[in-house]
C-alpha positions in Angstrom: 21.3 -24.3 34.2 18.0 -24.0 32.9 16.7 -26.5 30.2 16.6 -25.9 26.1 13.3 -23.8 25.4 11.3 -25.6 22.6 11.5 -24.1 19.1 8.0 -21.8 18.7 6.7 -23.3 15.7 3.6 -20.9 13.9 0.5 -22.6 13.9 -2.4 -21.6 11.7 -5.4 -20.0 12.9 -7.2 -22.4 11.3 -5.9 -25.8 9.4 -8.4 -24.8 6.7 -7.2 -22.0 4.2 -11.0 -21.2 3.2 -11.4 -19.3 6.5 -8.5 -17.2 5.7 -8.9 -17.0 1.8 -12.7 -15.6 2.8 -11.2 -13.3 5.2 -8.7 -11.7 2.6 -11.4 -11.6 -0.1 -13.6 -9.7 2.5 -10.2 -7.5 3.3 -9.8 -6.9 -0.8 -13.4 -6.0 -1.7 -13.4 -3.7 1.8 -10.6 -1.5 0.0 -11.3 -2.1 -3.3 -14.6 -0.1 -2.9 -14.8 2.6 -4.8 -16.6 4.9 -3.1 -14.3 4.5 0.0 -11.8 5.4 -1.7 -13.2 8.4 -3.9 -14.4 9.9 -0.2 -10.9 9.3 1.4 -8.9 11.0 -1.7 -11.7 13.9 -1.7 -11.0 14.4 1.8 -7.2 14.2 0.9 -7.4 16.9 -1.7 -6.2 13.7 -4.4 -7.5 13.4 -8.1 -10.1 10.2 -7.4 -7.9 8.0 -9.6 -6.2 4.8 -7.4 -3.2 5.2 -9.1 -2.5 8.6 -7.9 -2.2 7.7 -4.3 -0.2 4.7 -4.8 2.2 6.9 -6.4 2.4 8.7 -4.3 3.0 6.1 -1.6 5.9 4.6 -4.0 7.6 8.0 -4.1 7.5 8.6 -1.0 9.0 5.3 0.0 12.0 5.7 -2.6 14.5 7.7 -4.4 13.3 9.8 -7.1 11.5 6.9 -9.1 11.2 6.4 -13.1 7.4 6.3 -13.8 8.2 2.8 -15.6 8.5 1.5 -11.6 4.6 2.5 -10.1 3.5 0.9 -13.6 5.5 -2.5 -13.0 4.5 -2.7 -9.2 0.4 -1.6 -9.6 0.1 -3.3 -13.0 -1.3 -1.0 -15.3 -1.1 1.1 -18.2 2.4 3.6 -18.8 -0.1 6.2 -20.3 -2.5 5.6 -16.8 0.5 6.4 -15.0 1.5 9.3 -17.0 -1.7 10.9 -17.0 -1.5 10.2 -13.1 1.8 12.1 -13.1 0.2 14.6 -14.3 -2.7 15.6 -12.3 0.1 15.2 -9.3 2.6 17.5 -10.9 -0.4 19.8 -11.4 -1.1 19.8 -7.7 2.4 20.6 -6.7 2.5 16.9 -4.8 5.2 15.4 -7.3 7.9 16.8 -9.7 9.7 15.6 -12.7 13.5 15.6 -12.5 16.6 14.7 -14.4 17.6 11.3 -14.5 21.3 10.9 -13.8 21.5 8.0 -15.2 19.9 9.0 -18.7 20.2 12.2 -20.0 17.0 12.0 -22.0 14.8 10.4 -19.4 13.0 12.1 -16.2 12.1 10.6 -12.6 9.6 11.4 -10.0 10.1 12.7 -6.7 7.9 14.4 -3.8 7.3 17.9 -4.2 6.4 20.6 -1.4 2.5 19.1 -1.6 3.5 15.3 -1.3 4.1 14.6 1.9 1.4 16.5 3.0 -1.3 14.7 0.6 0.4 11.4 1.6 -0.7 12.6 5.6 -3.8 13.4 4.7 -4.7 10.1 3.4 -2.5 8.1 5.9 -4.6 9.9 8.9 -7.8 9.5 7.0 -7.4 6.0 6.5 -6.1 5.6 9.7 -9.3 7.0 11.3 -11.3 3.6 10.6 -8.5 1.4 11.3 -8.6 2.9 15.3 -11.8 2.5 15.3 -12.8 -1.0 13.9 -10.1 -2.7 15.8 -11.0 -0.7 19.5 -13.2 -3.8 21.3 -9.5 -5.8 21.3 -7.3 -6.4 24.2 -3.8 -4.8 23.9 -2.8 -8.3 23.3 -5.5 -9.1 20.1 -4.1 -5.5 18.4 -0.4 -6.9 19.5 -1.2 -9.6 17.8 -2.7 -8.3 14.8 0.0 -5.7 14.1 2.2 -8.8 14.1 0.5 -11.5 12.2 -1.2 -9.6 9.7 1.4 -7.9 8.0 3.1 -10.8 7.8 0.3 -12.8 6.4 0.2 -10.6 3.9 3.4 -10.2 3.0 3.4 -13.8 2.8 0.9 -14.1 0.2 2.2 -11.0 -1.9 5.4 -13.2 -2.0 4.0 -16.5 -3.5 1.5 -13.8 -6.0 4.4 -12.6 -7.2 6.2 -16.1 -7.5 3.6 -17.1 -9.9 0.7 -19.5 -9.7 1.4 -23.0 -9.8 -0.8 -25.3 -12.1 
């Protein structure tokens, strides 16, 4: 009989949250720059606006969506979102259908175009993140693809728990 394994307990990669609060600030402003992302949507054939490719990426993941859900989860104005809608309905990547639950309302599903503007900008964004990453060992990008969604998740969790006093 072998003997009990010890319970793996997580340990930090650092007992100081600066290091990681410095590294996800770092992570934010990276993506939050404006002229990546104005490049990466001109290369996917997008309208420049943010909003349009995260709504796409919530229709994609879902059930024809109401357009009151994309403005919940990104925070932002119903008539940003609309005008959003829009531009993608224009471009043949989303469609307005009947909601079957409400006669008088629509909801938002792929069209032909969406999946393929959503592979654009997944293979386009994917480009840097093979590249940055390509000095690590098998088991540093193991490790990464583990940790790092988690982390994140992790802290999107306790955001969207609120922010204690």
């Amino acid at each position: 009989m072998s003997a009990p394994q010890p319970a793996v307990v997580p340990v930090p990669a650092s007992p100081d949250p600066v290091e990681t609060e410095r590294a996800l600030t770092r992570v934010t402003c990276l993506v939050g720059r404006v002229r990546q992302h104005e490049r990466l949507m001109a290369v996917a054939g997008l309208p420049p606006a943010r909003a349009a490719a995260a709504i796409l990426r919530h229709a994609a993941g879902s059930d024809p969506l109401r357009p009151g859900k994309p403005v919940a989860r990104l925070s932002v104005e119903a008539s940003h979102v609309t005008r959003q809608l829009g531009q993608l309905e224009k471009g043949g990547c989303v469609q307005r259908v009947p909601d079957p639950e409400d006669r008088r309302a629509r909801r938002v599903r792929l069209a032909e175009a969406g999946p393929i503007a959503i592979d654009r900008t997944r293979e386009v964004s994917l480009r840097s993140m093979r590249v940055a990453p390509a000095d690590r060992s098998p088991e540093g990008l193991r490790l990464l693809a583990e940790l790092f969604p988690r982390t994140v998740g992790d802290f999107v969790a306790r955001a969207e728990a609120g922010i204690e006093p």
